[in-house]
N, C-alpha and C positions, 0 to 999 in steps of 0.2 A: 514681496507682493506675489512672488509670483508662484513660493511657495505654499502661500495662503490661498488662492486659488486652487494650484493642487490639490491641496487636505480638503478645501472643498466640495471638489468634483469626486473626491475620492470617498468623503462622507454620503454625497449624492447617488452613487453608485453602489453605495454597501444599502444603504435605503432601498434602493431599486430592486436590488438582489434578492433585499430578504422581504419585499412588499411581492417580490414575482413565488418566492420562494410557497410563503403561505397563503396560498392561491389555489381557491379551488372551481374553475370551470368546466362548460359545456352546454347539452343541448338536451330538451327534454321532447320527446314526440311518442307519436302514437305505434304502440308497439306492432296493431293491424294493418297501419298504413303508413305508416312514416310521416304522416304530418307530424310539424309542431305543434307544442302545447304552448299558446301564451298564461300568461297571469298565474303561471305554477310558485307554489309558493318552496323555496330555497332556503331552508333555515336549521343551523345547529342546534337541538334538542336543548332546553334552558336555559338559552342565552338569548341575548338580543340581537345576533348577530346572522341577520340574515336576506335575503333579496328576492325578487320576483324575476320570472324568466320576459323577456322582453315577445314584440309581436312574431319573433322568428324562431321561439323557443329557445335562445338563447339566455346566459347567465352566467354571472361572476361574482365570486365572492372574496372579497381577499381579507388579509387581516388575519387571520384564524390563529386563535393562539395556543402555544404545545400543550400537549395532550390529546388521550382516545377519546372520540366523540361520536357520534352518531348524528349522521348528516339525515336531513326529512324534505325528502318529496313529493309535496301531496298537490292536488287539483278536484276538484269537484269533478265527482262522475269517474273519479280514477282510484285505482285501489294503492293507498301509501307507498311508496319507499321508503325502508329503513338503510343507509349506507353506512354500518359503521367503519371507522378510519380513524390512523393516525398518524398526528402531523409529519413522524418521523416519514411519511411517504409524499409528500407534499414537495412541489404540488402536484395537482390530479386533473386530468383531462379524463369527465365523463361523458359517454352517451346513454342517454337514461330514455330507454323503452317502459313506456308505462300501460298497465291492463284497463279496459272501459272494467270500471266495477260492478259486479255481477249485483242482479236486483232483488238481492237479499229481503232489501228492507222491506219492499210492500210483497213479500211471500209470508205467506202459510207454511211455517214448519213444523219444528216439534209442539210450539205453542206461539198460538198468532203474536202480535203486537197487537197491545191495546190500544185501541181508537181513542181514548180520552186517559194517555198515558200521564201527561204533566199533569192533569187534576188531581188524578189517585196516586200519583206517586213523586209528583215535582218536587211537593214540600220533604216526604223522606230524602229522596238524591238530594238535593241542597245540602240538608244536613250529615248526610256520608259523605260527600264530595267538596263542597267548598269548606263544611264544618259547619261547629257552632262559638267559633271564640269573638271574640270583641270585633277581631279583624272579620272574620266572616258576616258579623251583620251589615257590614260598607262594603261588600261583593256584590254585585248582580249578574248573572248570564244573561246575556244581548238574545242571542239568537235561540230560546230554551226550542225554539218550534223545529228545530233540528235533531232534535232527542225524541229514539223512537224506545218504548217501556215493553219487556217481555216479561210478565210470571210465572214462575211453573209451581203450582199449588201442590204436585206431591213432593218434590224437593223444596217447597217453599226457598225458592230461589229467583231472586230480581237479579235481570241481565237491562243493561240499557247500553246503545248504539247511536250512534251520532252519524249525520249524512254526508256531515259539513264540520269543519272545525267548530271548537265553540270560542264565542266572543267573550271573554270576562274582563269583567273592571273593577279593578278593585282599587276602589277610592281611598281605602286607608294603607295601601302603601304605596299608591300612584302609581298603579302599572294599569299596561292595560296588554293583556294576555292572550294570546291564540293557542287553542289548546286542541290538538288531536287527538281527542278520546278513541282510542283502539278498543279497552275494554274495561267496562264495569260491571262487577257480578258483586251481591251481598245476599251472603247465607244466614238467614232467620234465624234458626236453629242451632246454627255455632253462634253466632251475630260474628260473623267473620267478613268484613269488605277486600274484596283485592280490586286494583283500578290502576289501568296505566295510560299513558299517553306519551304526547312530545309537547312540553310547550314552547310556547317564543311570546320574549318580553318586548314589551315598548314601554317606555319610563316616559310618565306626566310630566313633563318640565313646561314651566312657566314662559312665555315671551320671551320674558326680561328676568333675568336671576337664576338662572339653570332650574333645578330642583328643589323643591320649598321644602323647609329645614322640618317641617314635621311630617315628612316623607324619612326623610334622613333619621330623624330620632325613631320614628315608630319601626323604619327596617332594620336596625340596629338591636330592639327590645326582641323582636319576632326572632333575629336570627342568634341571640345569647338564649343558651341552652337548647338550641336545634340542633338533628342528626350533622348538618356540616359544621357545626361547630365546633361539635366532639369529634369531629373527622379531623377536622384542622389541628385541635389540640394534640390528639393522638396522634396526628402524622408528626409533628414539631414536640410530642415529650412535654406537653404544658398541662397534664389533664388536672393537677394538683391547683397549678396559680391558674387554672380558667373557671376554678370551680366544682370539677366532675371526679367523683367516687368511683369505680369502677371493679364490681364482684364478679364472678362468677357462679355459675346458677343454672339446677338441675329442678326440672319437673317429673315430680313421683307420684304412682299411683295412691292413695290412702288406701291402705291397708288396712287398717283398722277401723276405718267407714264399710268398707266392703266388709268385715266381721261382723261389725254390729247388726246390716245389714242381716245378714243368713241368719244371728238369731233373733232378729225380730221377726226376720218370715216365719224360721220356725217354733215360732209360739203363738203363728196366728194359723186358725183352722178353719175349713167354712164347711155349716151344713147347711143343708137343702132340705125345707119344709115341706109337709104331702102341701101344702097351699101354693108351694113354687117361688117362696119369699127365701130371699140369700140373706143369712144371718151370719154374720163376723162373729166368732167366739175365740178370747182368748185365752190359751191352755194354763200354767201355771203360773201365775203374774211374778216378776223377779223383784226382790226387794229395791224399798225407793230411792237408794240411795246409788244402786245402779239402774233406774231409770233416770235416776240424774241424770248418771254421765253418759248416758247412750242416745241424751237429747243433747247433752252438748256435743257431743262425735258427728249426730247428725247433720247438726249446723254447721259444720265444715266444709269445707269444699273436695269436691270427687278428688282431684290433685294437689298435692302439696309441692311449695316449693323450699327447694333448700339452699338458702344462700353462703356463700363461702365468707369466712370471716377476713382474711387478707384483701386487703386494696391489691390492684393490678396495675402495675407499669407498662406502659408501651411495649417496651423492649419484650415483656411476657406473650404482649400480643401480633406483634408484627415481624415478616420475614422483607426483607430486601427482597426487593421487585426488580422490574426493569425500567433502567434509564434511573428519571426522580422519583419511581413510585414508591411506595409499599402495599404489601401484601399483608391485608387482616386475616389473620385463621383464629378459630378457638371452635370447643365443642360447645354443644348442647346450646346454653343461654348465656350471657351477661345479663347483670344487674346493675344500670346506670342513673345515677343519681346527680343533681345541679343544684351545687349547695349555694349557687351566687344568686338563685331568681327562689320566688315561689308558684305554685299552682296556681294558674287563675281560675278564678270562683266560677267559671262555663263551666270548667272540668266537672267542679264539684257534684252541678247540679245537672247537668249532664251525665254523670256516672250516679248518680244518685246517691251519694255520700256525704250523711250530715253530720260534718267535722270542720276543724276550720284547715284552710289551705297550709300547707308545707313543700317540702322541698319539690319539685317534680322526679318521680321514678319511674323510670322506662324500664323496658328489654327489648333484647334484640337476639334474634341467631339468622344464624346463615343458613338462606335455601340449596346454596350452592358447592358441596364439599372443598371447590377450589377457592374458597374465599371472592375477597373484591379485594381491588388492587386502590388506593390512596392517591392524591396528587398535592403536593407542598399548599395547596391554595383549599381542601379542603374538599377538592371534588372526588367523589369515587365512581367506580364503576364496576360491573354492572351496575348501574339503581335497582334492579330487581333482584339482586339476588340476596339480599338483607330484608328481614322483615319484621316489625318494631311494633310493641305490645305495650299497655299502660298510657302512661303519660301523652310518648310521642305518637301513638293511635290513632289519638284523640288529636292534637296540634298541629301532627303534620300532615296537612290538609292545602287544596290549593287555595287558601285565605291566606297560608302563611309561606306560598310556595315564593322563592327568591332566584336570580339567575345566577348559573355558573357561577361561580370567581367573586361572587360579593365577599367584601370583607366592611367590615364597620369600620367609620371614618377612625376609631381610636386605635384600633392596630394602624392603619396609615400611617399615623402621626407617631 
């Protein structure tokens, strides 16, 4: 008996250790004055796991599980903290000084904010930012009246800024989201979005029965053939039995668009009338059967891409990291393909391509020469410094955004 007791207290105790161990407190206040900040919100970057600082600026957060993560502390009227950290440093005693944020938003800068920015531009940002796939029409933003719209008409570039967190709910995978929009910009003219934040989940659960099972099935669908899914595969050497093809992949200038080019100009000439009327005249017309193919050349695209014919194994792509990670390197682009799902038909008509749906086909390259480092569950890091073209463009969108460490109930089992 009295051994069992022992082993008890001795289980209770290793509990205690490693409940103090992954712990991360302290005090948030005002950097000008030292007061405290109540109701600051304490939460690791896409997960759920997170707190609110009490009336004394105080806060605890325990639980935290291994891996680099990036701690967020935000408060209305204060400018973010970002703390990244990892748990091999845990735990952590912070004092967190925070700045009154500067009143950007109702300034006149390079180009005002527009007074009636959700009218003219609410419905475009929806569809750059939450999306437009099946899951994106069951999203709404709660608080859109926090969203302030800048355009600058000679770069034809939308910037949008947030005061406040944003509230989102997204009914079709049962979460309900706080999202720290830091920055969203989309370039017209490339049609290139870049957009980051920090979110924090809270998961719909019913009364009675935790999580309803159509929660479950639709986060399971959203997250086969997502960027973490290929990250999981890839970190575990499964890309083959998950589904995922994986090439590599060079974008080249056309060459011979830009040829044909210079001599189309140079067989077109223009005179100027004594009446001051611009007349096109072209010089020696080239036979029809090379204006054939100079019309098909044209319909190309400025860039060509070249795809490598061998599949890529993990091992091609990954260097031993530190601790459990791994380290992604590769040049230029990958070509990533999900031969287990198909395209859904948003994509289609969305990208405006009338075909019938097939595989989904991504890319991706690294912003970051030093790669992003991998974690056994699937999470990488940076998040920004991968940037994904095609397919996941278009899907991976905050409709299909999921937390840290989800895995589908079928790996579980």
């Amino acid at each position: 008996m009295k051994s069992l007791l022992l082993f008890c207290a001795l289980l209770l105790s290793l509990s205690i250790i490693a409940q103090e161990r992954n712990r991360i407190f302290g005090k948030a206040v005002q950097r000008s004055n030292g007061a405290p900040i109540p109701n600051a919100s304490i939460f690791i970057s896409g997960s759920s796991l997170g707190t609110m600082t009490d009336a004394a600026g105080n806060f605890e957060l325990n639980g935290v599980p291994s891996g680099n993560f990036q701690l967020i502390i935000s408060s209305i009227g204060f400018t973010t903290i970002v703390y990244p950290f990892s748990t091999e440093n845990l735990p952590l005693r912070l004092n967190v000084q925070m700045d009154e944020k500067a009143e950007e938003l109702s300034e006149v800068t390079v180009e005002p904010f527009d007074p009636d920015g959700w009218h003219n531009w609410g419905n475009l940002f929806t569809q750059l930012f939450i999306g437009t796939s099946k899951a994106a029409s069951q999203c709404r933003i709660i608080n859109n009246k926090a969203l302030r719209f800048r355009y600058n008409k000679s770069k034809r570039l939308l910037t949008v800024l947030a005061d406040e967190p944003l509230i989102i709910e997204n009914f079709y995978l049962g979460y309900t989201v706080k999202y720290q929009l830091e920055e969203f910009n989309y370039d017209q003219d490339d049609r290139v979005i870049t957009f980051y934040g920090y979110p924090f989940f809270t998961d719909k659960q019913e009364k009675r029965g935790g999580t309803p099972p159509r929660y479950i099935q639709r986060r399971e669908e959203v997250y086969n053939g997502s960027i973490n899914h290929f990250m999981w595969a890839l970190y575990n050497d499964r890309l083959s039995e998950e589904g995922f093809e994986v090439r590599r992949m060079a974008h080249e200038t056309n060459y011979e668009k830009e040829r044909i080019k210079k001599i189309m100009a140079s067989e077109a000439r223009r005179n100027i009338s004594s009446g001051g009327v611009t007349v096109m005249r072209l010089g020696v017309a080239p036979p029809a059967d090379s204006m054939n193919y100079y019309r098909q050349v044209m319909k190309q695209p400025d860039e060509l891409k070249r795809i490598g014919a061998d599949l890529l194994r993990a091992d091609s792509l990954l260097l031993p990291g530190k601790d459990s990670t791994k380290q992604l390197l590769f040049p230029h682009y990958l070509q990533v393909v999900y031969k287990n799902g198909r395209e859904e038909k948003k994509y289609l008509l969305s990208t405006r391509q009338s075909r019938k749906a097939g595989f989904p086909v991504s890319e991706i390259f690294l912003v970051d020469e030093s790669g992003i480092f991998i974690y056994p569950n699937g999470y990488y890091f940076p998040p920004r410094a991968i940037f994904a073209l095609e397919y996941w463009a278009w899907s991976e969108k905050i409709s299909h955004l999921l937390p840290l460490g989800y895995a589908p109930p079928s790996r579980k089992n």
